[in-house]
N, C-alpha and C positions, 0 to 999 in steps of 0.2 A: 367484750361479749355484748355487753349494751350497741353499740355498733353494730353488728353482726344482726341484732335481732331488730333492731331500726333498719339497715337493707332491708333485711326481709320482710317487714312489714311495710315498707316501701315498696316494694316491688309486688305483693300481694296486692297494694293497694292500684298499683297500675294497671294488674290484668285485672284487677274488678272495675275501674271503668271501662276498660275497652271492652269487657264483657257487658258490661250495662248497654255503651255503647253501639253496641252489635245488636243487642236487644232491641232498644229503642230505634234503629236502623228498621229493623225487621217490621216493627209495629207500626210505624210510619210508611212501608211498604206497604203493607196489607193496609192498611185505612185508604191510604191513596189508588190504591186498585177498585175500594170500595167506593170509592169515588167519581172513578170513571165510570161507572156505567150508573146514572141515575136510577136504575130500576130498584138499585138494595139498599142505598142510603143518600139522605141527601147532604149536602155540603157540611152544614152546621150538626149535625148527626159525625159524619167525619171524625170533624175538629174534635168534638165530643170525648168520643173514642180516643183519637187522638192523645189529646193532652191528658185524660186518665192514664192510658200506655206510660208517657214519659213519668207521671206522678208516682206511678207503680214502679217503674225500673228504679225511679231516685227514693223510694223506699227501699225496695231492697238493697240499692249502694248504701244507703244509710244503717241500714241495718245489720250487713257485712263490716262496715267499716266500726260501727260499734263496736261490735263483735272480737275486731280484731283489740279494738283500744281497751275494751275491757280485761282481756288476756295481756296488756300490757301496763294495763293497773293494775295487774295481779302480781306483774313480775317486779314492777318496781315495787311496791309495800314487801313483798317476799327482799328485796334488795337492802331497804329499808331496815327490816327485821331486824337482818342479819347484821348489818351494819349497829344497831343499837344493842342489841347479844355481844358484840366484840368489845363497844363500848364499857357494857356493862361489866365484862368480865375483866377490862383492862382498869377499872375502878372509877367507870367514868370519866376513860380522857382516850381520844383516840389523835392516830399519827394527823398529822397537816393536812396529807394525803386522803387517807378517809374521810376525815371532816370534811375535807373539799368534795370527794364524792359522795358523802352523804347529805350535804346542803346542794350537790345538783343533781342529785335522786331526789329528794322534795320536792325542787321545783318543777322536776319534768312529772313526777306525780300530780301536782297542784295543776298544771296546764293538763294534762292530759284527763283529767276531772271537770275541769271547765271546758274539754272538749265535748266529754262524752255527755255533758249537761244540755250544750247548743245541738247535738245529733238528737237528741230525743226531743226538744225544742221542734226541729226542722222535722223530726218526725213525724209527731204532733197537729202541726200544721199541713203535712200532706195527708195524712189520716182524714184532715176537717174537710182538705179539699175536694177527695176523694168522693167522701160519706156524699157533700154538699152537691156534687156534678154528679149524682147516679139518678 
């Protein structure tokens, strides 16, 4: 099941770059067309524009991909739970088995927290860049 839901969040997470991608394609289009004709913007105006665009698109990947990992901190603590409820009902002792899946339910917990730490981090800092280039 954990499989199943790691694909999928894998693969979610590939059409949201290439949707990012596509985005930032698009906005690099249009800058560059502002470009050519010096009458609407000049170069460093551009660029300007520009790298806001891509700032902007890798906020919202960041924000999507959050998104998705916080729903997967949700699932693993729910795993978790359940896993410690079994525990407890079997008198505080579970099979080999579960133990092993409950000690790598933790740790994909634990990483997956130290993920979602560095996304709001990366956040953070395109927010400042953003504020800072307007």
């Amino acid at each position: 099941m954990a499989e199943q839901e790691e694909n999928a969040v894998a693969k979610i997470h590939t059409q949201l770059k290439y949707g990012a991608g596509i985005v930032a394609a698009i906005g690099t289009i249009g800058a560059s067309f502002l470009a050519l004709d010096s009458r609407y913007a000049s170069a460093a105006d551009v660029q300007k524009v520009e790298q806001n665009v891509q700032r902007q698109v890798q906020m919202v990947e960041h924000g999507l991909t959050s998104q998705m990992n916080q729903q997967r901190l949700q699932t693993l603590e729910d795993q978790i739970f359940l896993l410690e409820t079994k525990k407890a009902a079997q008198k505080n002792k579970l099979s080999p088995v579960d133990q092993a899946l409950h000690e790598r339910t933790v740790r994909q917990l634990e990483q997956a927290q130290r993920q979602q730490i560095d996304l709001q981090n990366k956040t953070r800092v395109l927010q400042s860049a953003i504020t800072q280039n307007k």
